[in-house]
Short mmCIF file of the C-alpha atoms (twelve columns), coordinates in Angstrom:
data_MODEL
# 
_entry.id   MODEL 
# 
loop_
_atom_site.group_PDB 
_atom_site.id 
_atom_site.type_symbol 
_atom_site.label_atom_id 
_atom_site.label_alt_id 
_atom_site.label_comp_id 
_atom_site.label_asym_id 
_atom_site.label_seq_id 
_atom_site.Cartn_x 
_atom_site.Cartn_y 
_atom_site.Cartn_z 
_atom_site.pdbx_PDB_model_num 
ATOM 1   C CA . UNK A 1   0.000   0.000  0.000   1 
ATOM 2   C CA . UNK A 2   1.193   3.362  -0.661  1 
ATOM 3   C CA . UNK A 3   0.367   6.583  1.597   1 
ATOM 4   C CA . UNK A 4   -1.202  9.383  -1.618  1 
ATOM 5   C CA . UNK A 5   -1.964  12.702 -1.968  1 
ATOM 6   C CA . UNK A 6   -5.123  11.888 0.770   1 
ATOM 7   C CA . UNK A 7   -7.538  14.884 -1.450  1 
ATOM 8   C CA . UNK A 8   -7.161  13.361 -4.811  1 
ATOM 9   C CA . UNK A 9   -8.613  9.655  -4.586  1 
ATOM 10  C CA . UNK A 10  -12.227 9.578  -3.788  1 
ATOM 11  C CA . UNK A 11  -14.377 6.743  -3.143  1 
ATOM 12  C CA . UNK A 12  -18.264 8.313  -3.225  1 
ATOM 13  C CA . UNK A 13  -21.581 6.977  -1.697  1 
ATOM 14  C CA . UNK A 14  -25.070 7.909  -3.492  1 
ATOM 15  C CA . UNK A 15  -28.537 6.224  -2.825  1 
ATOM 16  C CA . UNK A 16  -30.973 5.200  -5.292  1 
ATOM 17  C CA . UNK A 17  -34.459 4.797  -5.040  1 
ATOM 18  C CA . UNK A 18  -34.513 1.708  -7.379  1 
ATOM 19  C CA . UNK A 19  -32.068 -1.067 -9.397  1 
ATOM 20  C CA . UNK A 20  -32.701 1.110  -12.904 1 
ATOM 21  C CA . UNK A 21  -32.229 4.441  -11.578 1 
ATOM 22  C CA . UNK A 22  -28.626 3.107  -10.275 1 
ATOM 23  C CA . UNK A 23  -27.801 1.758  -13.061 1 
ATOM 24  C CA . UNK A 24  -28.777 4.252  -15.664 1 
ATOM 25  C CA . UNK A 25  -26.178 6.738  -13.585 1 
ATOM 26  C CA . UNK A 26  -23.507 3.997  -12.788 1 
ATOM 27  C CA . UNK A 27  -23.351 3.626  -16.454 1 
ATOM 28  C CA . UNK A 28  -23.358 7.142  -17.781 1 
ATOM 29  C CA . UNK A 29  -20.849 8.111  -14.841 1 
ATOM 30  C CA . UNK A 30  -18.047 4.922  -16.456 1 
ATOM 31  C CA . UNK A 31  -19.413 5.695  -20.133 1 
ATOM 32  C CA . UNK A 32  -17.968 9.144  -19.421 1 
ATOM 33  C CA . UNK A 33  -15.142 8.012  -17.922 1 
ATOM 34  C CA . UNK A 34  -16.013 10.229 -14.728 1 
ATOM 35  C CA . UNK A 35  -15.644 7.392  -12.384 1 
ATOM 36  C CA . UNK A 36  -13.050 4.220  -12.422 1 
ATOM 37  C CA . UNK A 37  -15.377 1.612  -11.255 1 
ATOM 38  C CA . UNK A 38  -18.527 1.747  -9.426  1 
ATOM 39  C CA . UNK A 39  -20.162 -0.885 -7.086  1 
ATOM 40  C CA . UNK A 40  -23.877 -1.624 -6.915  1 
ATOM 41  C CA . UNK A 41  -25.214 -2.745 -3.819  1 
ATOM 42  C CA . UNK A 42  -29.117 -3.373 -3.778  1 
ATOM 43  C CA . UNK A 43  -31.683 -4.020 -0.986  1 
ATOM 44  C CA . UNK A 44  -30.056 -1.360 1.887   1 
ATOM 45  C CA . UNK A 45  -33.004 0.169  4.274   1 
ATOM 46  C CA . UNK A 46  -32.254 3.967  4.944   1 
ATOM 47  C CA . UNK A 47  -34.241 5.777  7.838   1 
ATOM 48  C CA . UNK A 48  -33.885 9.576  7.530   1 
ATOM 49  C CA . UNK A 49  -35.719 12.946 8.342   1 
ATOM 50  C CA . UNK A 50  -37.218 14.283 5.211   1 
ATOM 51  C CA . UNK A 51  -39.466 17.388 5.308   1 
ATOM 52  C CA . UNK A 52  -40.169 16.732 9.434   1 
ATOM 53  C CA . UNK A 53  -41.243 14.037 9.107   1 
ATOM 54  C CA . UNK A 54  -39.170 10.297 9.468   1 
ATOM 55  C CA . UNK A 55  -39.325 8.326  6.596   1 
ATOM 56  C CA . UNK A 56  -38.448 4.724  5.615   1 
ATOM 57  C CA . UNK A 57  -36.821 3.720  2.343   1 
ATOM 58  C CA . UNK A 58  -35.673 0.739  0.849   1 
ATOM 59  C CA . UNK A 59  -32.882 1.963  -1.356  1 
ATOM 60  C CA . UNK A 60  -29.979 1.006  -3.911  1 
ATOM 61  C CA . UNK A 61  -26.562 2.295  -2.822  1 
ATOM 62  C CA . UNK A 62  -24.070 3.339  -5.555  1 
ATOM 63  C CA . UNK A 63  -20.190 3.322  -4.346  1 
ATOM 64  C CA . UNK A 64  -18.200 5.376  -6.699  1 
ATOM 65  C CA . UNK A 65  -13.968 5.386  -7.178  1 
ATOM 66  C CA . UNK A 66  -13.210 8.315  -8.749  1 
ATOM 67  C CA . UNK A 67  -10.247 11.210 -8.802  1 
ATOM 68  C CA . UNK A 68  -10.709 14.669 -7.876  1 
ATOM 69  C CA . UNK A 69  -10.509 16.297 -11.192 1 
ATOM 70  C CA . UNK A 70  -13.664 14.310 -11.954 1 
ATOM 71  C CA . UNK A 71  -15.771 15.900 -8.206  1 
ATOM 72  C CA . UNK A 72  -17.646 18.494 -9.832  1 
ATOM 73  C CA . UNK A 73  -18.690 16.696 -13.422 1 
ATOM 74  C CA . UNK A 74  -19.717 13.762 -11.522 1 
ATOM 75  C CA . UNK A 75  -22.297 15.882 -9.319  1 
ATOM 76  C CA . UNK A 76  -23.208 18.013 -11.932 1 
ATOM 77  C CA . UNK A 77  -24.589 14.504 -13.775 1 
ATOM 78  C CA . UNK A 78  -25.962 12.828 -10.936 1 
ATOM 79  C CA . UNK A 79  -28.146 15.818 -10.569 1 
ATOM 80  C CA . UNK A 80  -29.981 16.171 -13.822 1 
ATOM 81  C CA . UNK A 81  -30.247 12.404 -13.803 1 
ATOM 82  C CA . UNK A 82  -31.415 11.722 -10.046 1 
ATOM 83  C CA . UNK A 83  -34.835 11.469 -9.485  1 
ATOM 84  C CA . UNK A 84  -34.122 12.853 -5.985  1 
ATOM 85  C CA . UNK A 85  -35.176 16.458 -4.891  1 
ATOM 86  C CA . UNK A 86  -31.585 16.243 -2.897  1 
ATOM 87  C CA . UNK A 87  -29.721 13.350 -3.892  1 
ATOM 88  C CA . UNK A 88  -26.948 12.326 -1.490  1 
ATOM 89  C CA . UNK A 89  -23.379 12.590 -2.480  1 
ATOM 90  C CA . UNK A 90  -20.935 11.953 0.056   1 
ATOM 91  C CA . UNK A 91  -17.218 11.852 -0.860  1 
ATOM 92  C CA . UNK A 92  -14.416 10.573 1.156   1 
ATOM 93  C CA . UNK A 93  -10.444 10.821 0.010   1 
ATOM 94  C CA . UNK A 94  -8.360  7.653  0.038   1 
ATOM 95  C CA . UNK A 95  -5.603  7.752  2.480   1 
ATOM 96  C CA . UNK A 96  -3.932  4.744  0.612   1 
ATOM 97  C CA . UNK A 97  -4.675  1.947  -1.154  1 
ATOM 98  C CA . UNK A 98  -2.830  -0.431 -4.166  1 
ATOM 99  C CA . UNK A 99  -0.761  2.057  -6.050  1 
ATOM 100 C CA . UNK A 100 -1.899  -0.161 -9.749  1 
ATOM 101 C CA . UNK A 101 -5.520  0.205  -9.198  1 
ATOM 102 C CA . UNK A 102 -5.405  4.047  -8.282  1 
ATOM 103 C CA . UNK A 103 -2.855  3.976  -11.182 1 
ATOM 104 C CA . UNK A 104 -5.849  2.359  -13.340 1 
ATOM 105 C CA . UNK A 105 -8.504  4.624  -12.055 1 
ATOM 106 C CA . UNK A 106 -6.037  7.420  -13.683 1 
ATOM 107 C CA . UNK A 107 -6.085  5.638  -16.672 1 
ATOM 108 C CA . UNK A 108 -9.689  4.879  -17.199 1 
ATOM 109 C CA . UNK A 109 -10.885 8.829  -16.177 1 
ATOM 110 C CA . UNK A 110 -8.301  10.109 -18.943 1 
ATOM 111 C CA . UNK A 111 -6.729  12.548 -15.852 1 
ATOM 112 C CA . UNK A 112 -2.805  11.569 -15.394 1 
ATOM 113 C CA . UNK A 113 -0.665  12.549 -12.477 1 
# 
């Protein structure tokens, strides 16, 4: 493992409200090459405040690798094509990880370093 740059790796986590909805932006996010690789993990139950009142969801989560560079195009997209009002998009930097698969994930989102 190597220690990076810990602001310019980012893994992402975004909720869907269904299996097609997911993949419809999973696939225009890697089309694009905005993100590396992204993991689709169905059947999660969220429980969140929404408009005062609690709510109960089930939900599709989307975990995204991506780079930096790529923050702002990725959000801009998952916006028009969300059906949320306020979709979540939570980004966390990698601290480390195997230096040929961040090496890859520069590769596939056409940003080098």
């Amino acid at each position: 493992m190597k220690n990076l740059d810990n602001t310019y790796f980012r893994v992402l986590y975004i909720t869907c409200p269904n299996m097609n909805d997911a993949e419809n932006i999973a696939r225009i996010l890697v089309d694009n090459r905005i993100a590396a690789c992204i993991n689709i993990v169905p059947n999660i139950k969220s429980i969140y405040t929404w408009q005062d009142k609690v709510e109960e969801s089930n939900e599709v989560l989307l975990i995204i690798k991506t780079v930096e560079d790529n923050l702002e195009k990725l959000e801009e997209v998952v916006k028009k094509y969300h059906p949320y009002t306020v979709p979540e998009i939570i980004s966390w930097n990698i601290k480390s990880g195997n230096i040929e698969y961040l090496k890859w994930m520069t590769e596939v989102t056409n940003v080098s370093v």
